[in-house]
MILUMBA-460541 format. One record per residue (C-alpha): residue in three letters; x, y, z. Coordinates in steps of 0.25 Angstrom, whole numbers, plus 5000, padded with zeros to 4 digits. Example, Ala and Ser with C-alpha at 12.3 -4.5 7.8 and 13.67 -1.06 7.14 Angstrom:
2
ALA504949825031/SER505549965029/
REM end
This chain:
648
UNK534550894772/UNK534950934787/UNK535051094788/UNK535851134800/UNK534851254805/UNK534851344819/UNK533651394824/UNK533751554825/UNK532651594836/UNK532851674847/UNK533151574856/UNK534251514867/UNK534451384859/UNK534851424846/UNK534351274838/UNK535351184829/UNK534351134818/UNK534451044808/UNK533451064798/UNK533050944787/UNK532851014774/UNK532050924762/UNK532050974748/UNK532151124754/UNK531151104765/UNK531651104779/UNK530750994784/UNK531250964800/UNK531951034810/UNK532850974821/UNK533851004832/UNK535150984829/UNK535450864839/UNK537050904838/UNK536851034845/UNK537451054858/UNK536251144863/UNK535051114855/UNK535250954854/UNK534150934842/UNK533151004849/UNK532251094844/UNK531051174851/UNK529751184846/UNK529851304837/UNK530951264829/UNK530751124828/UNK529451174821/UNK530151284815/UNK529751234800/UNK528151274801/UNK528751424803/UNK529751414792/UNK528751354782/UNK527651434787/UNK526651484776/UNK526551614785/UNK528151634781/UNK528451764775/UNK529151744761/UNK528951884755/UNK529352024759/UNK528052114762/UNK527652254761/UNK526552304769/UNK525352354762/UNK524452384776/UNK524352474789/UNK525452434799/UNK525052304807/UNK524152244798/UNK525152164791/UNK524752184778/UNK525752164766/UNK526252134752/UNK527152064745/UNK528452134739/UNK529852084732/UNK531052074742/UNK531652204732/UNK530452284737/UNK530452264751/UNK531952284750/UNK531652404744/UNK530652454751/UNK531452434765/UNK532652504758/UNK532052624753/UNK531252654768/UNK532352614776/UNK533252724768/UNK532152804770/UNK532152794784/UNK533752804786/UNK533852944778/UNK532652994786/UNK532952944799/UNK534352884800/UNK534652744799/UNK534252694815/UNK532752724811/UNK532852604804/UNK532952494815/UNK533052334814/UNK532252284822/UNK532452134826/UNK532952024835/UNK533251864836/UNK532151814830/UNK533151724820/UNK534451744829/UNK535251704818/UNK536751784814/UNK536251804800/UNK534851834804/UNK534951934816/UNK536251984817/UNK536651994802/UNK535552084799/UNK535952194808/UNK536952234796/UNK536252304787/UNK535552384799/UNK537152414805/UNK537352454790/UNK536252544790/UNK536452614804/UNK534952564808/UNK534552554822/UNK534752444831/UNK533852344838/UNK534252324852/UNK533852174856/UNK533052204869/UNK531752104868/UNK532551984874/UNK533851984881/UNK534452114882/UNK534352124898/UNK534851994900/UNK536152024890/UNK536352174896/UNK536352114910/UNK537352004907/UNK538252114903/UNK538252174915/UNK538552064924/UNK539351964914/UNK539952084904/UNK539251984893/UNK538051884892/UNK538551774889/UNK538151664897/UNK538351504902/UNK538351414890/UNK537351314890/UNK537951194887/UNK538651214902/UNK537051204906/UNK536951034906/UNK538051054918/UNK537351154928/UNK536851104941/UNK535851214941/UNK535151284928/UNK534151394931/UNK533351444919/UNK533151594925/UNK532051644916/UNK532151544906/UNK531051464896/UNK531851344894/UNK531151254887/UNK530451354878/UNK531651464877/UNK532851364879/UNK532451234875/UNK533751174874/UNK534251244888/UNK533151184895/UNK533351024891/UNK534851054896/UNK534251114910/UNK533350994909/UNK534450884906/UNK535250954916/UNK534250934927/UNK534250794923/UNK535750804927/UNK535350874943/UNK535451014939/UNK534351104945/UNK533651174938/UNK532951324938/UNK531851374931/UNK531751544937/UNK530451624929/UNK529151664931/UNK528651554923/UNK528851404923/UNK529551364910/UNK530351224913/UNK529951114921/UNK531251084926/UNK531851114938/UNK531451234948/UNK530451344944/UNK530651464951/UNK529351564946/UNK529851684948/UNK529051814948/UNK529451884932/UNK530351994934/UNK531051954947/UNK532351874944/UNK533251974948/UNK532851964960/UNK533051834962/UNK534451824956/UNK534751944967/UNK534051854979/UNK534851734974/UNK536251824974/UNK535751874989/UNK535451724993/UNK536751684989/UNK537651794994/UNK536951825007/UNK537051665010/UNK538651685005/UNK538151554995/UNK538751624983/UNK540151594977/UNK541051684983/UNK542351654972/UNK541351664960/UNK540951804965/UNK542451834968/UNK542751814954/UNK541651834947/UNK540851944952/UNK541152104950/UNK540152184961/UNK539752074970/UNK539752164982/UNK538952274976/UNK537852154973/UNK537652094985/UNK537152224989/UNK536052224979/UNK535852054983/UNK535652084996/UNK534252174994/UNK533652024987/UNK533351944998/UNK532851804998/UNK531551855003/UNK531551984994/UNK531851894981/UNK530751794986/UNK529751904985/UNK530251964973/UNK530351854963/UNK529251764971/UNK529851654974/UNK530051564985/UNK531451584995/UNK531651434995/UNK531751434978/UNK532751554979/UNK533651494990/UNK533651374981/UNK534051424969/UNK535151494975/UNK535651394982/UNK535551304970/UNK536451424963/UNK537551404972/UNK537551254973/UNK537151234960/UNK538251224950/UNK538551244938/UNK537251334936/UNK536751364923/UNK535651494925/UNK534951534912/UNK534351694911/UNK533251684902/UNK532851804894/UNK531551814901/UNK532251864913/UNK532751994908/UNK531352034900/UNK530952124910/UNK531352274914/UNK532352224924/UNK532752114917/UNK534152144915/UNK534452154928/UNK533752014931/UNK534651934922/UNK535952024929/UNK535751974944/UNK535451834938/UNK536751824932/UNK537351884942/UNK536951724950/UNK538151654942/UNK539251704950/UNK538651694962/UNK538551554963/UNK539851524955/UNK539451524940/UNK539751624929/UNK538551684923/UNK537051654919/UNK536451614904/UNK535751704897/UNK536251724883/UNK537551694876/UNK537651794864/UNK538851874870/UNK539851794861/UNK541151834853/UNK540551834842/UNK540451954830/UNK539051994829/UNK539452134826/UNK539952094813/UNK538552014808/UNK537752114813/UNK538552224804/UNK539152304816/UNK540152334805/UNK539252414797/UNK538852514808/UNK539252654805/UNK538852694818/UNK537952654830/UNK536452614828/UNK535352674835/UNK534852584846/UNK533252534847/UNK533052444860/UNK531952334852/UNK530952324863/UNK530552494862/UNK530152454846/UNK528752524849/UNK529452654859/UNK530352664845/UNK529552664835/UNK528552784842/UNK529652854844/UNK529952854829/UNK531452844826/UNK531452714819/UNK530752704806/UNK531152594801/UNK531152454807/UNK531652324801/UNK531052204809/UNK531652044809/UNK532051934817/UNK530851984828/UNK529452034828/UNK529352174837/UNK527852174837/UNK527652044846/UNK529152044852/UNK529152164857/UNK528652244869/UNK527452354869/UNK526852284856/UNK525652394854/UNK526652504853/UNK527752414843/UNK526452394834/UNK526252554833/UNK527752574832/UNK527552484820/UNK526352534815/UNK526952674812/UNK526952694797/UNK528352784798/UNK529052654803/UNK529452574791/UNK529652384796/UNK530152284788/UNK530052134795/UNK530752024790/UNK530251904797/UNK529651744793/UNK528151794795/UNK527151914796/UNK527251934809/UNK526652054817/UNK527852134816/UNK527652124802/UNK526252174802/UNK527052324803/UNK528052304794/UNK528152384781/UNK528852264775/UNK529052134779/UNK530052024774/UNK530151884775/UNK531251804784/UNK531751674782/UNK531651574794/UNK532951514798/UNK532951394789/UNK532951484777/UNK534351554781/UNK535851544784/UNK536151594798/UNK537051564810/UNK536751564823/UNK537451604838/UNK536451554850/UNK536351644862/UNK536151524872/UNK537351404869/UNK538451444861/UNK538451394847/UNK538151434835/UNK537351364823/UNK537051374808/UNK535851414801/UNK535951364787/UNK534851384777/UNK533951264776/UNK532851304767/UNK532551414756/UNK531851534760/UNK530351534759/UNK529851634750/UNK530751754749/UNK531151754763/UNK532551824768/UNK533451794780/UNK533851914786/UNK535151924780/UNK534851904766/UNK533652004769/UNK534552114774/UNK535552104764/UNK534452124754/UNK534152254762/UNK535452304764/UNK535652284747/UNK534352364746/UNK534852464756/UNK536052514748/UNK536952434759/UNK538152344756/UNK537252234757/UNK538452114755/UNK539352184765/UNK538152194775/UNK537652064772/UNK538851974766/UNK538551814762/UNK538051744777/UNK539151644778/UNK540251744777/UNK539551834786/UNK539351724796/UNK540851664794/UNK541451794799/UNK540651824810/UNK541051694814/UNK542451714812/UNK542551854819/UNK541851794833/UNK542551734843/UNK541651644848/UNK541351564835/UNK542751474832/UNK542051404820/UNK541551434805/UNK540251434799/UNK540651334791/UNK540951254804/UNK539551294810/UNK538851264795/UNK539351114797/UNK539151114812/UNK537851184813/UNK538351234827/UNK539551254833/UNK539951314847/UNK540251464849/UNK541251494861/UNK540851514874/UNK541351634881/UNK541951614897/UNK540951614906/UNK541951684916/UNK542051804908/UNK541351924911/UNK541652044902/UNK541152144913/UNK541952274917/UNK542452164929/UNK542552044922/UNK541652014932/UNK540251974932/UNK539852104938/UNK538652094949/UNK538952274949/UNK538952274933/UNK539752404927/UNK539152384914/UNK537752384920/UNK538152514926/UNK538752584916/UNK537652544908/UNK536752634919/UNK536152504924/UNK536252474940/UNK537652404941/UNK537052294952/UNK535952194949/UNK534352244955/UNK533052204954/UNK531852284950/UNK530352264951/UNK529452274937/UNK528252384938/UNK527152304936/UNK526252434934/UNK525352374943/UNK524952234933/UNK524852114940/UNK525452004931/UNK526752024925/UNK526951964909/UNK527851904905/UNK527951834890/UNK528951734887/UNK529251644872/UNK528051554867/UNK528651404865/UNK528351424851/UNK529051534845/UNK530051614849/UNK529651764852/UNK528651784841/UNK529151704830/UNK528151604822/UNK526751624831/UNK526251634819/UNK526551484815/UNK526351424827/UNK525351534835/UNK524451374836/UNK525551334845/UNK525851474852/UNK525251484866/UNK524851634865/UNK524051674879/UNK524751704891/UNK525151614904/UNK524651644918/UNK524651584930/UNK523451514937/UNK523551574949/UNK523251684942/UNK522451654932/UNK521551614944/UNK521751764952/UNK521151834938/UNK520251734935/UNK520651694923/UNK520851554917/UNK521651474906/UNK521251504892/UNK520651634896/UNK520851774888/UNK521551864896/UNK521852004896/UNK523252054899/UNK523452214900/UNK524552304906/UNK524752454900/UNK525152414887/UNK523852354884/UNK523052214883/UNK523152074876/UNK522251954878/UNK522751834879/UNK522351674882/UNK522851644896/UNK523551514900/UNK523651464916/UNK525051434919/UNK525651394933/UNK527151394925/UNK526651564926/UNK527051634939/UNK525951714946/UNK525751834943/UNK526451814928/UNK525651824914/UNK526551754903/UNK526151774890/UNK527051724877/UNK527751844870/UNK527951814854/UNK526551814850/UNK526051864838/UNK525151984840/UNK524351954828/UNK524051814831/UNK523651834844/UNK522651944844/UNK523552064839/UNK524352094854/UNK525352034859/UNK525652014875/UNK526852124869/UNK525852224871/UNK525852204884/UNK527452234885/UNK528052364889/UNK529352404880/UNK529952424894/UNK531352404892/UNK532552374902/UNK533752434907/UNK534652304904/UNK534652314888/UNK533652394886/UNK532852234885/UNK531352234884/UNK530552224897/UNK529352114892/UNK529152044906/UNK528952174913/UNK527552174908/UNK526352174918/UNK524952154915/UNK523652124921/UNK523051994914/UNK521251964916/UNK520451874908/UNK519751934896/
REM end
């Protein structure tokens, strides 16, 4: 039997799957060859998907803790007791504290409608705090705003077409598998092809190393090249551009020399690309995530989507989750009584010292090795008067604090549907196997909660099919039925107008009024990180073989665990591949394996972020992180982190 299945990870590409099931044993996974984007390829992790859902590490029955905090010590319970237990102390904390003391803390670890977003009901029934979404894309989103009025982007199937693609920060062919083969094929076709980060991830086309931290600065030298040499597209700018003026005042401070010294790269590349910007159409730029992780990140991704309509196109690529589409009504929006407290996700450990919340209810992510300033998220969690339930496949080191953890279901064990925020269609989940053990999905696990909870359990968490058939019915973007997208497996979303800018202009605005009315600078800048005096700068970026920190517990044989560093270097601190190296800053220490890399700019540590703390030694290269948050979003800082690195 062929099961029509989507993969749910955090991830551009969003994979149509068709799963063969034998006498209830899902025994191969494949791309779905039919599908427009994915073409029946899978990567790596998903294709070998099956050793993490018949893992015997799997979770299959709720736990309560019988231990110190952090030692991971449990016992087995019923489903009724834990429901029970997680009742009683979450009223307990409400009548004590109010209801935002009890905060769900998650993100897209499954990105799935039923999985993420419907289980945000019963915490809008209860008036709980609210997780703000500020470890990935934040930045990038709040800039988009600015200068575009939304963040929806380019849609990718218009990238086989482009003349020029520039992947701007952008792990293609780990991150974006299936953009990449386009860019690829594409190149094949004469389009040129643009790799901007500080480290070399394709071997396609033109690497430009730039140093971390510094690609505002080169979109503004690439806007003074243009204007100053009166290159740019004069009738694009007409119609396009709100504040034009007012910018070509910031533009002119970034000289070609200027930019050259900032970012470090040579005057020739810079002149070419610009020249390739104007030239070069259509263009196809892609903003990956990694751009905007820093403090000034935000402002990065605004004067690079500023390029566009300079040069005669619209806007850039970055995310295309601003549909018409009702997510307000799976969420529960409806059963808010009143605003919920706000709790920016990547200050966990700054709010649990400060006490207000008291109880946390963790899924879909693992805070301990997502997310900055790790030592101080540990003792936040540590703290006996903070009560955690997890819900997640495996006894990860999140769950090691927990007072109670549950098991989760992987996706093959559940119904779901699924909206990609890179192309624009959206694909069915259905239910291959039978859980293993007494796992939950999300939704059946929260109804279970709300019932326990004295809530209206059905109203909150109604039968998934009619749920999902009227969200589909109330959004504009979606003109099918689930009963169409069950026998398709996949079907097209619309695509909004490219030349639609929902701004106070109508305009994309180079001088944005929402940024200022938002207390934020209304012109694009550039700012220079403190480096406090360190001498490498860190950045960390996805293993191949998982996605964040899911599964290094199954595959921690195939999972490159040290850090990367460049050989030049390597050679200054004489140190050599395969050594033990020390890596400090403020925070504190790790010691890691190092790796010799000329893919690594000078001057660059890159160490793989995701890894399991407790399979690597008991501290992650998190540690090393400050909870620095940005102005754009409030969005975590991780690659504004500076360290010192000497062999051990």
């Amino acid at each position: 039997m062929i099961i029509k299945n989507t993969c749910p990870r955090d991830c551009y590409d969003t994979c149509s799957i068709l799963t063969t099931v034998e006498d209830g044993k899902a025994v191969k996974l494949q791309g779905n060859p039919k599908h427009p984007i994915t073409q029946g390829l899978l990567c790596w992790k998903i294709k070998n998907a099956l050793k993490f859902v018949y893992s015997p590490e799997r979770l299959l029955y709720p736990l309560k803790r019988v231990g110190p905090k952090g030692r991971g010590k449990f016992q087995r319970i019923s489903w009724d007791s834990a429901y029970e237990e997680i009742a009683g102390r979450f009223r307990k904390i409400i009548d004590k504290s109010g209801p935002e003391s009890v905060l769900p803390f998650h993100y897209f670890g499954h990105m799935g409608l039923l999985t993420a977003h419907a289980s945000q009901r019963i915490f809008n029934a209860l008036g709980a705090g609210k997780c703000l979404p500020t470890v990935c894309s934040l930045a990038g989103r709040t800039a988009l705003k600015y200068v575009y009025g939304s963040y929806w982007g380019i849609d990718p199937e218009e990238m086989p077409n482009a003349k020029l693609i520039i992947f701007w920060g952008l792990n293609g062919p780990w991150s974006n598998l299936h953009g990449y083969n386009v860019a690829r094929e594409a190149v094949k076709r004469g389009a040129k092809f643009y790799l901007i980060d500080p480290v070399k991830t394709a071997n396609l086309g033109k690497h430009l190393s730039i140093r971390p931290n510094t690609d505002g600065a080169l979109a503004l030298g690439l806007a003074n090249y243009l204007i100053s040499n009166d290159l740019y597209d004069k009738e694009s700018v007409r119609r396009y551009a709100h504040g034009f003026e007012q910018f070509v005042e910031v533009a002119k401070g970034f000289t070609l020399g200027r930019v050259a010294e900032i970012t470090r790269l040579p005057r020739e590349d810079i002149v070419q690309l610009a020249h390739d910007l104007i030239e070069l159409k259509p263009n196809f730029i892609h903003i990956g995530f990694g751009v905007q992780k820093h403090l000034y990140g935000g402002e990065a991704v605004r004067a690079i989507a500023l390029l566009p309509v300079l040069v005669g196109s619209l806007r850039v690529h970055y995310s295309n989750t601003d549909r018409d589409v009702n997510l307000d009504f799976v969420q529960g929006a409806q059963f808010s009584g009143r605003p919920r407290k706000l709790y920016n996700m990547a200050l966990l450990g700054k709010i649990l010292e400060e006490g207000s919340v008291k109880g946390l209810f963790v899924f879909n992510t693992n805070p301990v090795i997502n997310l900055p300033n790790q030592d101080l998220v540990k003792k936040g969690l540590s703290r006996e008067d903070v009560f955690m339930v997890v819900h997640d496949l495996f006894l990860n080191d999140t769950c090691d604090y927990a007072d109670i953890v549950l098991p989760a279901t992987s996706f093959l064990e559940s119904f779901d549907a699924h909206m990609c925020y890179y192309h624009n269609y959206m694909s069915i989940n259905e239910r291959a196997i039978m859980p293993m053990g007494e796992a939950r999905p999300n939704y059946r696990m929260f109804k279970g909660l709300a019932e326990a909870m004295g809530l209206n359990a059905e109203e909150l968490y109604p039968q998934e099919e009619a749920l999902l058939e009227e969200f589909m019915a109330g959004s504009a973007a979606i003109d099918f039925s689930l009963e169409d997208l069950r026998r398709e497996g996949f079907l097209k979303m619309a695509v909004k107008p490219q030349d639609r800018f929902p701004t106070p202009s109508g305009k994309v605005e180079f001088y944005s009024r929402l940024a200022e009315k938002d207390g934020l600078p209304p012109l694009p800048g550039y700012c220079e990180d403190d480096s406090g005096g360190y001498p490498f700068q860190l950045i960390t970026a996805n293993e191949m073989h998982i996605t964040r920190s899911q599964f290094h517990n199954v595959w921690k044989d195939e999972v490159e665990a040290g850090v990367l560093l460049n050989e030049n270097d390597a050679m200054v601190k004489g140190i050599n591949g395969g050594d033990r190296v020390r890596l400090r800053n403020g925070l504190g220490e790790i010691v890691m394996s190092v790796k010799l890399s000329s893919n690594v700019s000078p001057g660059v540590v890159l160490a793989y972020g995701g890894i399991w703390a407790k399979l690597t030694g008991g501290k992650g290269v998190n540690a090393l992180i400050p909870d620095h948050v940005q102005a754009f979003g409030g969005n975590a800082a991780y690659n504004s982190t500076y360290v010192d690195i000497e062999r051990f």
